[in-house]
Z-matrix of the N, CA and C atoms (Angstrom, degrees):
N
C 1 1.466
C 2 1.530 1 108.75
N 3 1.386 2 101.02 1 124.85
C 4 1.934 3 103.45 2 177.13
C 5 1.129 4 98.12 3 -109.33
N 6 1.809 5 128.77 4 139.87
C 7 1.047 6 130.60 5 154.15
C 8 1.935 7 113.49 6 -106.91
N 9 1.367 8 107.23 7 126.84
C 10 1.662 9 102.74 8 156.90
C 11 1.589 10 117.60 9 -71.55
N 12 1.434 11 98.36 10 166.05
C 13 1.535 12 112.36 11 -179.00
C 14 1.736 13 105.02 12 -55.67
N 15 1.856 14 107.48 13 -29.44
C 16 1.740 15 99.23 14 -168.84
C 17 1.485 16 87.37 15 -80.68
N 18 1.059 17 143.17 16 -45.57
C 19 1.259 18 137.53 17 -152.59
C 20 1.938 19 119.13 18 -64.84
N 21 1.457 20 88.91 19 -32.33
C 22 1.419 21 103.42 20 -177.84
C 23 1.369 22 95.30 21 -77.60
N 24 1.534 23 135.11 22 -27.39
C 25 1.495 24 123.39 23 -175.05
C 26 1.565 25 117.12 24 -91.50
N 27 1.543 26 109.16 25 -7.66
C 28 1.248 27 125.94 26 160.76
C 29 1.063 28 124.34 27 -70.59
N 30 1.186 29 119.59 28 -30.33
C 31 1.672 30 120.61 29 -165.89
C 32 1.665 31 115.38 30 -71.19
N 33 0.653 32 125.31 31 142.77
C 34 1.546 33 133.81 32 168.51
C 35 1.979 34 108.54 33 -35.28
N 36 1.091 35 105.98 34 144.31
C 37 1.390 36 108.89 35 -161.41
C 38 1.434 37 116.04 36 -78.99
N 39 1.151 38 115.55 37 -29.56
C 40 1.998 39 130.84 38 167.60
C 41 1.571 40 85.51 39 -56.62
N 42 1.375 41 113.35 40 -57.86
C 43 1.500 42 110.70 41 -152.48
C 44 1.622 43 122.53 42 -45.13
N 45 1.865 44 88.54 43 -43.53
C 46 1.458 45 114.68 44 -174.72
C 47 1.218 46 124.63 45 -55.03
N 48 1.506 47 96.28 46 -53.37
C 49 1.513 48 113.65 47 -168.33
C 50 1.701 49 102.44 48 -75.72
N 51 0.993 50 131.35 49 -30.57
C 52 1.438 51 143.70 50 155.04
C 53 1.646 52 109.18 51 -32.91
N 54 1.107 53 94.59 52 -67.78
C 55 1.554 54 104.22 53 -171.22
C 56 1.289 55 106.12 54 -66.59
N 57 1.359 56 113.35 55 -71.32
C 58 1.944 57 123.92 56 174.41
C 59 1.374 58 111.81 57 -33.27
N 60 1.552 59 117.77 58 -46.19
C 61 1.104 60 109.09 59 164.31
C 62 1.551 61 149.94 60 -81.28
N 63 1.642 62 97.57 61 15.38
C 64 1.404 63 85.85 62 173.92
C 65 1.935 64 101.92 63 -155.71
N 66 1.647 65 93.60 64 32.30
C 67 1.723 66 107.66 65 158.16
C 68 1.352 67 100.97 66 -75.74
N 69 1.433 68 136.39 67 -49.36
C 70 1.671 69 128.35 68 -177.26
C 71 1.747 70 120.44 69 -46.95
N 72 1.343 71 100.99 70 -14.10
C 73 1.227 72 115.88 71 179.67
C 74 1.725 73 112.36 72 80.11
N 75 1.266 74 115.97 73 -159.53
C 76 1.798 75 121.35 74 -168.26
C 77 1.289 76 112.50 75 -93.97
N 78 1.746 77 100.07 76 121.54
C 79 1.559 78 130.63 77 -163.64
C 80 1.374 79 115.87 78 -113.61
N 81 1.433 80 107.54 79 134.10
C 82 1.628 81 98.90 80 178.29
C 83 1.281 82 123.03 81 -50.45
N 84 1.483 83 120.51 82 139.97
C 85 1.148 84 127.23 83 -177.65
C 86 1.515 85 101.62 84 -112.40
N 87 2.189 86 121.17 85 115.11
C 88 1.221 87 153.01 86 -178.67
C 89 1.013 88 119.87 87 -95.55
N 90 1.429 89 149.85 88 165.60
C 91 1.276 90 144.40 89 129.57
C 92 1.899 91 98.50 90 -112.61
N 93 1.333 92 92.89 91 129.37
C 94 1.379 93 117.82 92 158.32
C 95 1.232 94 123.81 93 -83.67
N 96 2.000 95 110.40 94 109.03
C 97 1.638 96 97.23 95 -167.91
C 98 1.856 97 85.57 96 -123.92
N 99 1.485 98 102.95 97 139.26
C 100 1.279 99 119.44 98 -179.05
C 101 1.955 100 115.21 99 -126.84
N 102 1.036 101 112.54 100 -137.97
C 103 1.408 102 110.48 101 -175.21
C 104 1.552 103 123.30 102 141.97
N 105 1.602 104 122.55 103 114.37
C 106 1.098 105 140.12 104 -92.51
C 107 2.029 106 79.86 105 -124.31
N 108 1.219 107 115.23 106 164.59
C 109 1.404 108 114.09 107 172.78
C 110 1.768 109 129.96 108 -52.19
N 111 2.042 110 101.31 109 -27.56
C 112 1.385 111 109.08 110 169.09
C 113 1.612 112 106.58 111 -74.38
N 114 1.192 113 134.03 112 -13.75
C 115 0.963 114 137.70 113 -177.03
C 116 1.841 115 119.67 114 70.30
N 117 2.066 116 89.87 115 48.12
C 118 1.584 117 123.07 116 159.20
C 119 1.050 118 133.80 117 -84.19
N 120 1.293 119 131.27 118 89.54
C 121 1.505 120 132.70 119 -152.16
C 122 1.880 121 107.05 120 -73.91
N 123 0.838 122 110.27 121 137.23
C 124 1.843 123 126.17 122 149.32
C 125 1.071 124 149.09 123 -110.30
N 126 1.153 125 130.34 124 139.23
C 127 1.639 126 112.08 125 -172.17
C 128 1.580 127 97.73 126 -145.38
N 129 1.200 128 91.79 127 126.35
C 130 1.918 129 106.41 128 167.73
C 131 1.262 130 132.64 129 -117.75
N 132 1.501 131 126.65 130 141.17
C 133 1.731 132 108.13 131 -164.18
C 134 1.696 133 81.69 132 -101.30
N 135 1.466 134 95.40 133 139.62
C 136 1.311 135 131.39 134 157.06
C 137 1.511 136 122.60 135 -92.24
N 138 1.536 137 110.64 136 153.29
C 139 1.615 138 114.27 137 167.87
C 140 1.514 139 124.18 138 -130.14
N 141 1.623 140 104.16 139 14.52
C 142 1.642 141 125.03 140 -152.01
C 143 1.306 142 93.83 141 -121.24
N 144 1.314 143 140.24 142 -14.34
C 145 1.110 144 140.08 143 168.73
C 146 1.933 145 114.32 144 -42.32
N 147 1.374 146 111.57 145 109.14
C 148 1.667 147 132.99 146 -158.77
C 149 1.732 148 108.87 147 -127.40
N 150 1.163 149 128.85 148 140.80
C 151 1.328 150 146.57 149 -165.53
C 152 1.306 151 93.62 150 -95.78
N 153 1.622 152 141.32 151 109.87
C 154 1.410 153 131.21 152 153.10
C 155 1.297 154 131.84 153 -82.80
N 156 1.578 155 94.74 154 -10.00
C 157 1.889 156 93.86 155 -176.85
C 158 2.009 157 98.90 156 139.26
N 159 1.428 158 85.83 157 162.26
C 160 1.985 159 96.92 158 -144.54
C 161 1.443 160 93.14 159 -108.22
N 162 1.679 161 131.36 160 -7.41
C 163 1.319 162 129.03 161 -176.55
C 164 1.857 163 109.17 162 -134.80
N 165 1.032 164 118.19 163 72.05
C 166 1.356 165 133.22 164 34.65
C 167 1.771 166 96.64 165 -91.82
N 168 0.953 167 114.76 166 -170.30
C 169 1.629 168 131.04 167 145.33
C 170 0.803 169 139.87 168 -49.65
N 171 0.898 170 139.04 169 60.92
C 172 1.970 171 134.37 170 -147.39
C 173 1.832 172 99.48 171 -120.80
N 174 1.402 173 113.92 172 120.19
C 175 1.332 174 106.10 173 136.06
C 176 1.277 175 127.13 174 -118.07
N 177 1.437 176 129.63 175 -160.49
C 178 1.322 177 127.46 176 -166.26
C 179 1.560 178 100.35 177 -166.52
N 180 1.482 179 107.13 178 140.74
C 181 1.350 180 102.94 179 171.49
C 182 1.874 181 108.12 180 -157.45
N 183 1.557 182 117.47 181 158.52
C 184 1.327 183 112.53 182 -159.97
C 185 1.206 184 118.77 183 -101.97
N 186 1.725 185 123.20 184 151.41
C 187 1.123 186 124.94 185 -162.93
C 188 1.471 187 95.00 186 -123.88
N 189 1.403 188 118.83 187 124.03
C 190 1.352 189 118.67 188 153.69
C 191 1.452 190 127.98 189 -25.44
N 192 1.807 191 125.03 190 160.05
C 193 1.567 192 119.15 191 179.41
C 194 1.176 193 89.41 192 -66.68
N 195 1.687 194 94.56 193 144.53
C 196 1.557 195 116.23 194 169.70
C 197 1.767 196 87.00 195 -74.35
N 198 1.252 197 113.14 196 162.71
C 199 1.389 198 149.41 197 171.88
C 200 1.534 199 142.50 198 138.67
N 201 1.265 200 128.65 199 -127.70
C 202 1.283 201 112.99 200 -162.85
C 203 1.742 202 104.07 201 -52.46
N 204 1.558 203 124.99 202 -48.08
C 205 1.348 204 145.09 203 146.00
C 206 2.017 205 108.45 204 1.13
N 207 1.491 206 142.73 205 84.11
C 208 1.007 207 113.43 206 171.92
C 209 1.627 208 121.44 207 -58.56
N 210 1.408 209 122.79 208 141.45
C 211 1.413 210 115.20 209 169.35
C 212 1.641 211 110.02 210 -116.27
N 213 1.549 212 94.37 211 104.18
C 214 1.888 213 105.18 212 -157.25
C 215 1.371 214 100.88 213 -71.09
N 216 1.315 215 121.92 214 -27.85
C 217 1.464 216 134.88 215 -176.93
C 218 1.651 217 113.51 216 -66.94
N 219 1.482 218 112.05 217 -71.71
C 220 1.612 219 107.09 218 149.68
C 221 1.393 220 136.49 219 -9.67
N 222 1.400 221 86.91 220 -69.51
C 223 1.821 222 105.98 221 -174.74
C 224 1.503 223 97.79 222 -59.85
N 225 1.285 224 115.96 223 -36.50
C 226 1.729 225 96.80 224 -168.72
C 227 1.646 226 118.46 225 -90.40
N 228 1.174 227 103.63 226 -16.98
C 229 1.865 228 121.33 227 170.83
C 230 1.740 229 85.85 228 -65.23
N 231 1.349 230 131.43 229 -60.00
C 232 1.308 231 118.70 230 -154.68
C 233 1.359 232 112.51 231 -64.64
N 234 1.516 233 109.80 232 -47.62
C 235 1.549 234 113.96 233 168.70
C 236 1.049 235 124.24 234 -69.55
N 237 1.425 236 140.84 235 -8.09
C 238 1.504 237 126.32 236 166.36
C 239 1.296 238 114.02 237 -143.43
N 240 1.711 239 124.74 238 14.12
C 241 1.445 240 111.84 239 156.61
C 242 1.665 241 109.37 240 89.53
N 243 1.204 242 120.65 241 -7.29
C 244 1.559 243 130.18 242 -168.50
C 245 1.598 244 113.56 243 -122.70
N 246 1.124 245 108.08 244 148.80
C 247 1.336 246 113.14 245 144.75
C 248 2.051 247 110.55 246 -172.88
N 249 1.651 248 93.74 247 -160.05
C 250 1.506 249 95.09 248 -178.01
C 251 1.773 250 110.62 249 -136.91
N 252 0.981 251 110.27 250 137.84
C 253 1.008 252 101.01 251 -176.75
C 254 2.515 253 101.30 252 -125.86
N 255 1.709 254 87.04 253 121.30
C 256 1.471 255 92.29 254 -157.39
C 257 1.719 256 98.47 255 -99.42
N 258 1.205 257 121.41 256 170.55
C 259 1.665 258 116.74 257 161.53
C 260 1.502 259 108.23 258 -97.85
N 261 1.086 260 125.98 259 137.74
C 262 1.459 261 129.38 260 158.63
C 263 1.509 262 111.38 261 -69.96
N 264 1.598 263 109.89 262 160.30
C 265 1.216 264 86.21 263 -165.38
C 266 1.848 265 88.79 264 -153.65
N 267 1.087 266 148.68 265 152.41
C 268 1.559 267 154.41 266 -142.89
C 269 1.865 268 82.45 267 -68.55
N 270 1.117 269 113.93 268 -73.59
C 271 1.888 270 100.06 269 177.53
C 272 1.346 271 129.97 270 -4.91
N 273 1.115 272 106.43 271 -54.17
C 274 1.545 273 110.22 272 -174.10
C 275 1.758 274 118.53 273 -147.04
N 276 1.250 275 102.71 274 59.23
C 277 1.370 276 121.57 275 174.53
C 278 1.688 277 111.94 276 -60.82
N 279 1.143 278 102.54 277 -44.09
C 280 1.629 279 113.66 278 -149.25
C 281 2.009 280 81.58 279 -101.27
N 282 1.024 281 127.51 280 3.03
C 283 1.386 282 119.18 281 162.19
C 284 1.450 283 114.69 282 -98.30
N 285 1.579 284 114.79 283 -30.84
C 286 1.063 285 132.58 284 172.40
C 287 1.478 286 125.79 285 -64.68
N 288 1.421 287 113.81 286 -32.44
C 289 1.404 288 114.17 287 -169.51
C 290 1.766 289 91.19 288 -96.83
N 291 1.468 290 125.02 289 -42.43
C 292 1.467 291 102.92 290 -173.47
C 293 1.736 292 109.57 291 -57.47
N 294 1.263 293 131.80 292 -7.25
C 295 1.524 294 130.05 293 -179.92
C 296 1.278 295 107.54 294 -65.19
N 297 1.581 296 126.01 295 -5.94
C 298 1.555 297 137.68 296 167.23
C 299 1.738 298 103.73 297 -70.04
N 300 1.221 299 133.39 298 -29.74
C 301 1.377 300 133.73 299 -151.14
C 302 1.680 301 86.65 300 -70.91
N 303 1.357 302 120.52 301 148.82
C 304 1.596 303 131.36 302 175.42
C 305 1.746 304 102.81 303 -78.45
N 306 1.383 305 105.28 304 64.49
C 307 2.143 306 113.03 305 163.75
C 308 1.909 307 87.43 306 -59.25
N 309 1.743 308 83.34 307 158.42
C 310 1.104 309 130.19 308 170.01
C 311 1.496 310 110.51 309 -51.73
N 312 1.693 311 134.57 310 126.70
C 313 1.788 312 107.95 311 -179.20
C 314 1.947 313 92.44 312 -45.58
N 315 1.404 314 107.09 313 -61.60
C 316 1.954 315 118.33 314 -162.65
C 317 1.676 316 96.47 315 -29.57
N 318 1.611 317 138.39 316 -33.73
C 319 1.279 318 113.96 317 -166.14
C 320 1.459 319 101.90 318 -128.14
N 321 1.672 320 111.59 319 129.13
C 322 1.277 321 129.99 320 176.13
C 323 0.913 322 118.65 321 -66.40
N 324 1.488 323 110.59 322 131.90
C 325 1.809 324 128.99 323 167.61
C 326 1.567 325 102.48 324 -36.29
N 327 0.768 326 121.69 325 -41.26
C 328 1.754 327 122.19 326 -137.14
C 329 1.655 328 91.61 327 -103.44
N 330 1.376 329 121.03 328 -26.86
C 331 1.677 330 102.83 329 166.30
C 332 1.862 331 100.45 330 -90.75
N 333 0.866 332 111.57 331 -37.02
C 334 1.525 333 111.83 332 -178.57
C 335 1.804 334 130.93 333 -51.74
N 336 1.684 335 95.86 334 -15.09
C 337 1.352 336 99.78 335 -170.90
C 338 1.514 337 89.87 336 -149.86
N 339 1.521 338 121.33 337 28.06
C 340 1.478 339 124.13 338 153.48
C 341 1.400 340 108.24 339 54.72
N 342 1.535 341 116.10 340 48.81
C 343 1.186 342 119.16 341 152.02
C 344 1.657 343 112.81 342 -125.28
N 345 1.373 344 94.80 343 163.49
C 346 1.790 345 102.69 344 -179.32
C 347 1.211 346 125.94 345 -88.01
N 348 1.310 347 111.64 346 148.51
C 349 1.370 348 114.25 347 162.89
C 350 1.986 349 117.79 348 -81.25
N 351 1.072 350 121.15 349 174.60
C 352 1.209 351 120.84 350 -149.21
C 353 1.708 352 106.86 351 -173.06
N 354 1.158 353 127.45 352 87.32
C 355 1.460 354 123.54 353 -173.85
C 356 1.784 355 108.65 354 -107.43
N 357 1.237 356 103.87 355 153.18
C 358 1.297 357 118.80 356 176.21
C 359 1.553 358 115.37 357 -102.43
N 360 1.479 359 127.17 358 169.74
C 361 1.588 360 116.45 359 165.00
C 362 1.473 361 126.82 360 -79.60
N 363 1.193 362 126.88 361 119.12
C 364 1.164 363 142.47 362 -146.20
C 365 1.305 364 128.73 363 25.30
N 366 1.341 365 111.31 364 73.01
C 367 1.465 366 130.55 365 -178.24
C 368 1.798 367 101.78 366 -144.22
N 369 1.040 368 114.60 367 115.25
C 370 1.259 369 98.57 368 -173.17
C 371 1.319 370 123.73 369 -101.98
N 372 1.370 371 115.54 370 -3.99
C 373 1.479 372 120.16 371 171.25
C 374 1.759 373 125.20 372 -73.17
N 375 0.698 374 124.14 373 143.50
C 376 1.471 375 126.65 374 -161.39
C 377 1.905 376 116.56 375 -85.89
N 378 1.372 377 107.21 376 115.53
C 379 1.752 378 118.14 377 178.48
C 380 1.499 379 95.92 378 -76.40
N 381 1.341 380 91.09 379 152.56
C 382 2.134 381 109.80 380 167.43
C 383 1.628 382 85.23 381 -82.61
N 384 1.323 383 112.82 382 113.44
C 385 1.515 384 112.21 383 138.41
C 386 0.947 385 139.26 384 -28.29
N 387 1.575 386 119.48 385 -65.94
C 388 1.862 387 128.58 386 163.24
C 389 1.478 388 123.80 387 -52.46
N 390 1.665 389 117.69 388 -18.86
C 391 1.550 390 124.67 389 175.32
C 392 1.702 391 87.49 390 -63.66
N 393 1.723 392 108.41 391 151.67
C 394 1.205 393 111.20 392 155.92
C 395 1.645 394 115.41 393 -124.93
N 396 1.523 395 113.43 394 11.43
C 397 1.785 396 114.48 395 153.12
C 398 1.737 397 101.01 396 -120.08
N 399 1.109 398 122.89 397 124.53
C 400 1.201 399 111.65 398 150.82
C 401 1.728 400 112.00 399 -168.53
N 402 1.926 401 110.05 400 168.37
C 403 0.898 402 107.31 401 -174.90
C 404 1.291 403 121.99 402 -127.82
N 405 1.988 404 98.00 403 -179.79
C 406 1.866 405 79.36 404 -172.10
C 407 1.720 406 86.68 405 -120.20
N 408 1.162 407 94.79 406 158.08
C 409 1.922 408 89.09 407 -156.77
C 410 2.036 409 89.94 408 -138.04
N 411 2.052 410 101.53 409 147.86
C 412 1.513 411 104.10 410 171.69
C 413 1.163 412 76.68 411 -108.90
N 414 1.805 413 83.86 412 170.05
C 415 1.791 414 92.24 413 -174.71
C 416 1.716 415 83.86 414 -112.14
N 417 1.557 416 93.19 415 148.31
C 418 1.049 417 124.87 416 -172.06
C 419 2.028 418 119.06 417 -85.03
N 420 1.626 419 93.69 418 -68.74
C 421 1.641 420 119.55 419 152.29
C 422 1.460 421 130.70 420 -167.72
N 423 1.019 422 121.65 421 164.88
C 424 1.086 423 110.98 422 179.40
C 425 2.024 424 119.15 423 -131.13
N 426 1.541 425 89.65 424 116.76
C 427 1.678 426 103.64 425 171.16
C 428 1.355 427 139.84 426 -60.93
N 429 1.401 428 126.84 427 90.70
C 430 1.175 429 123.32 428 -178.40
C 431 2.346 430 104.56 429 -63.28
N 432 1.634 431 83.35 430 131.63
C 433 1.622 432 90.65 431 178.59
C 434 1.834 433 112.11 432 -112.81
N 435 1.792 434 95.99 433 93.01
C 436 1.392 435 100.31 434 177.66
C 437 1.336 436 140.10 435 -42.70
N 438 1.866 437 111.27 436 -12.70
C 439 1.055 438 108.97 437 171.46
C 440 1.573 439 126.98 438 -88.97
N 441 1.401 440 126.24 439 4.62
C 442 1.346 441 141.40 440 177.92
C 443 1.502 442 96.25 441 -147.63
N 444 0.595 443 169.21 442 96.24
C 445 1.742 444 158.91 443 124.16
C 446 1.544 445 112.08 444 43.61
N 447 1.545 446 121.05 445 -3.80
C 448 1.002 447 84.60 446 -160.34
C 449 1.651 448 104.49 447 -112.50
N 450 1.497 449 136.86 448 -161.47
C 451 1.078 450 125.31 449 -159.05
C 452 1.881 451 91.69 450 -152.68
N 453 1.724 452 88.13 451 152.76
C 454 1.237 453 114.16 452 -166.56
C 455 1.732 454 109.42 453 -101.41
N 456 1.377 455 122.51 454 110.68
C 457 1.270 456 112.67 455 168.80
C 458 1.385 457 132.98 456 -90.08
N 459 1.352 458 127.54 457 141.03
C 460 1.350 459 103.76 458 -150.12
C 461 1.882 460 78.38 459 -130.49
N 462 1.755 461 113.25 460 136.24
C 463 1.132 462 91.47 461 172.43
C 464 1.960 463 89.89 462 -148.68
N 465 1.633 464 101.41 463 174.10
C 466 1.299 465 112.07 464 177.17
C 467 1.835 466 118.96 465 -83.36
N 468 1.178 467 101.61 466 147.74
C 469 1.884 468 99.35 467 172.85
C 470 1.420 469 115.72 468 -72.61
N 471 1.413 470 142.60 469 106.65
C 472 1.636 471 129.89 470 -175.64
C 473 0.655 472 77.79 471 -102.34
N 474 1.475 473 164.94 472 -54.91
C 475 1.842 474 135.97 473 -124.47
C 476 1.769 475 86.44 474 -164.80
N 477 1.554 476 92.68 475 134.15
C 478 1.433 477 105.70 476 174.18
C 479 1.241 478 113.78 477 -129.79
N 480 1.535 479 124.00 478 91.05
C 481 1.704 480 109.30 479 164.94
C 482 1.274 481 122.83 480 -91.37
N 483 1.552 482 114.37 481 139.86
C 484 1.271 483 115.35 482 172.27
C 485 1.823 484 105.69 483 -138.29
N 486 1.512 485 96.03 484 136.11
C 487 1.284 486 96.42 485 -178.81
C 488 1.849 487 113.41 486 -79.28
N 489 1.270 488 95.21 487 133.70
C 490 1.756 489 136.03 488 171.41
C 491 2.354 490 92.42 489 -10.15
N 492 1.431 491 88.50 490 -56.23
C 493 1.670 492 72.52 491 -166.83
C 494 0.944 493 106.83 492 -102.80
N 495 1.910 494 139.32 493 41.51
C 496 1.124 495 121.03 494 147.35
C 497 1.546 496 115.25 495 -101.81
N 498 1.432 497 131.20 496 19.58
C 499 1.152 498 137.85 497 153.57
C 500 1.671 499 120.66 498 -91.73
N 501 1.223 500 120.56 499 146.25
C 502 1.469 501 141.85 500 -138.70
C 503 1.268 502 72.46 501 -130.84
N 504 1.973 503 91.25 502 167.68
C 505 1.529 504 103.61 503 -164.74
C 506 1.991 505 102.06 504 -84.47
N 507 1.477 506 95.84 505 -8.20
C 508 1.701 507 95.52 506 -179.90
C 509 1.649 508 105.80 507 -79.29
N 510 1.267 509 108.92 508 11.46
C 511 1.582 510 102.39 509 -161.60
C 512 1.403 511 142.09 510 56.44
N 513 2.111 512 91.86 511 12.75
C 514 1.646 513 105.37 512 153.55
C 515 1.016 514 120.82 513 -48.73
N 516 1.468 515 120.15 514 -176.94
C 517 1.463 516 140.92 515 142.56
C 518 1.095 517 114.67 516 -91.81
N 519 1.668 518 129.95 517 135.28
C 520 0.908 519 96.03 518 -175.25
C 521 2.028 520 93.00 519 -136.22
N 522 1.702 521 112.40 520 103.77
C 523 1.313 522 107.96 521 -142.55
C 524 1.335 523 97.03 522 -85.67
N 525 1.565 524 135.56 523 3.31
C 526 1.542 525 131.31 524 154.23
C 527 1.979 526 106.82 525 -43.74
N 528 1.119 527 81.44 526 -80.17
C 529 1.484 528 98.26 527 165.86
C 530 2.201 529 122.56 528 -4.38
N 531 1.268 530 101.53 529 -47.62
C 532 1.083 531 95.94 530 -158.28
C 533 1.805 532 87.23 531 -124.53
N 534 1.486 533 123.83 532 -16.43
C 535 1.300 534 108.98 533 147.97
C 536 1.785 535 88.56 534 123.83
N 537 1.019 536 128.85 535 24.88
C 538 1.191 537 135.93 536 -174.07
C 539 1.710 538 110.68 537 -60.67
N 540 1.374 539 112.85 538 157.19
C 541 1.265 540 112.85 539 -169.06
C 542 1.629 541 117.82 540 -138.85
N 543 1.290 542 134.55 541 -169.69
C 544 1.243 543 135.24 542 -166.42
C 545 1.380 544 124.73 543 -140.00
N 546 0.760 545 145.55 544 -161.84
C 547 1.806 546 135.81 545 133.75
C 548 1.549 547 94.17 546 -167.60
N 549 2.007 548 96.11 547 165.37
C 550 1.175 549 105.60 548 -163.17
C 551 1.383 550 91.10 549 -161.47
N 552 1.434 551 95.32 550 131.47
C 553 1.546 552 96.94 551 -168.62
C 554 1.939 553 107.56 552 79.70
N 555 1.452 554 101.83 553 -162.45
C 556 1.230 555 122.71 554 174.16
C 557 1.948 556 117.42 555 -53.57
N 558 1.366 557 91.09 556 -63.95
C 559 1.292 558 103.07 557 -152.95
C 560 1.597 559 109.25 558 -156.81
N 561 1.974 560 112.13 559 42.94
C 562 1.546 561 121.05 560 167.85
C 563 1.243 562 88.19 561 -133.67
N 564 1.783 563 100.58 562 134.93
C 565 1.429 564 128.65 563 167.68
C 566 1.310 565 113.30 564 -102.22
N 567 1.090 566 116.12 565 163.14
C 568 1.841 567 127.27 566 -156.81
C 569 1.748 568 97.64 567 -157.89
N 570 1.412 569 102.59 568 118.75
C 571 1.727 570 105.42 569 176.05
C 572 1.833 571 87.67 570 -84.65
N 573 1.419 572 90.78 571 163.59
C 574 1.381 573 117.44 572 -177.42
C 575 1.432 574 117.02 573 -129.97
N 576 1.565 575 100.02 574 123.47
C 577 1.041 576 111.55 575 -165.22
C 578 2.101 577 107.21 576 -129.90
N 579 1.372 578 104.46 577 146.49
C 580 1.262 579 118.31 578 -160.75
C 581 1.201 580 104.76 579 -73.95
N 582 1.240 581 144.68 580 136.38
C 583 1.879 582 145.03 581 -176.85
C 584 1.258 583 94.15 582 -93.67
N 585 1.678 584 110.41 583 -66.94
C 586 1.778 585 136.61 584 -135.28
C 587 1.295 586 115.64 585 -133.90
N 588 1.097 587 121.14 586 -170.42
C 589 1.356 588 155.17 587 115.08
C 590 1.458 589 119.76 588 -164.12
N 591 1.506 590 108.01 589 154.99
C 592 1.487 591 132.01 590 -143.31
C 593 1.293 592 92.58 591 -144.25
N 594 1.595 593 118.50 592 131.90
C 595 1.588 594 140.28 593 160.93
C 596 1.470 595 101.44 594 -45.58
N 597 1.108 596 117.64 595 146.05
C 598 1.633 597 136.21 596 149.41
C 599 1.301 598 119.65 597 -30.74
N 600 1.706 599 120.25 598 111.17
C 601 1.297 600 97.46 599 -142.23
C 602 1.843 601 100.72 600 -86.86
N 603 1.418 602 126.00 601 148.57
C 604 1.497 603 129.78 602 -176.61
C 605 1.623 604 96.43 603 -126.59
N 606 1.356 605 115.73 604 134.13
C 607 0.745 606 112.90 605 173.43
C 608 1.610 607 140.73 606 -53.07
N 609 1.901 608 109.55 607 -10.62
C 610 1.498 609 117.00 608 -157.26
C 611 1.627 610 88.66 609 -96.03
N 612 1.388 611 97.27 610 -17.38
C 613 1.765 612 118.96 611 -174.42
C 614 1.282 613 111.45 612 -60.00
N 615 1.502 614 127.13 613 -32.91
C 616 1.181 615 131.48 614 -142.82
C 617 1.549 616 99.73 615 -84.03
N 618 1.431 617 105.26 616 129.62
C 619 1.701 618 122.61 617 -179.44
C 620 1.620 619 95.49 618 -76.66
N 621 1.563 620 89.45 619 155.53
C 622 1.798 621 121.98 620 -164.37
C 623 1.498 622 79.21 621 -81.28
N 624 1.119 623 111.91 622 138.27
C 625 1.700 624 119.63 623 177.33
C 626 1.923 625 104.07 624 -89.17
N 627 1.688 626 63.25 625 -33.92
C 628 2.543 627 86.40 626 -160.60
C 629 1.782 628 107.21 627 -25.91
């Protein structure tokens, strides 16, 4: 099946975003947990969650155009500088993905779809309990992207937990291990499972393909 550029702008809009969203192929699947000045927690699963670099720590991940749309997650990074960014994990997928449904700001993701809250010492944004990697992140800045509306948040790693048995004796990660997951498209999850591992690649290293 070939699609042109008119054809893809023709198509029906479920269709699109279906498709568009899951040619990049399988993306970590996050929940974003934040928390608001009344001190109303939220949590949203993300699939944009991106690695910028290890000195400092920086990741970044994207937020739809702000507008008529509230973005409860946004709003609370802007007002207090915090958030968390958790791994989903095969356990609780199907608790994780309804945290997409448009709740009320007044009622929290995290009683609504029977997950926990989870606080650290002086960090005030709220961890998934049931995640067993996740972080608590300042925000750094955030990029408006003129070609879609939407904008790039870019924030630092303060607090990193990772549970005891998803590290390997190389001091990988190893996210089979602890049950890590994917999504593709809208709303299909994919367990992840380990193939390999491969030396650092050097060029004198490089195997004869022939």
């Amino acid at each position: 099946m070939q699609y042109t550029k008119e054809d893809i702008q023709q198509m029906d809009r479920v269709k699109r975003l279906k498709l568009i969203n899951s040619v990049s192929g399988i993306k970590p699947a996050n929940l974003i947990g934040t928390i608001d000045d009344k001190g109303k927690t939220n949590l949203a699963i993300f699939s944009s969650v991106l690695h910028l670099g290890s000195e400092p720590a920086v990741l970044g991940f994207i937020v739809r155009p702000i507008g008529e749309v509230p973005r409860h997650t946004y709003e609370n990074i802007m007002s207090n500088g915090l958030y968390t960014i958790n791994h989903v994990h095969s356990s609780f997928i199907k608790e994780a993905h309804y945290t997409s449904a448009k709740f009320d700001r007044e009622e929290s993701e995290f009683s609504a779809c029977n997950l926990h809250e989870e606080f650290v010492t002086d960090f005030k944004a709220p961890f998934v309990k049931e995640s067993l990697l996740k972080m608590g992140m300042k925000f750094l800045e955030a990029i408006p992207l003129a070609v879609n509306g939407t904008i790039l948040v870019i924030g630092e790693i303060q607090h990193l937990l990772v549970a005891q048995e998803a590290f390997t004796e190389d001091d990988d990660i190893n996210l089979e291990t602890i049950g890590g997951v994917g999504i593709s498209g809208l709303n299909t999850y994919y367990d992840l499972e380990k193939k390999n591992r491969y030396p650092f690649a050097r060029l004198n290293e490089v195997p004869d393909f022939n």
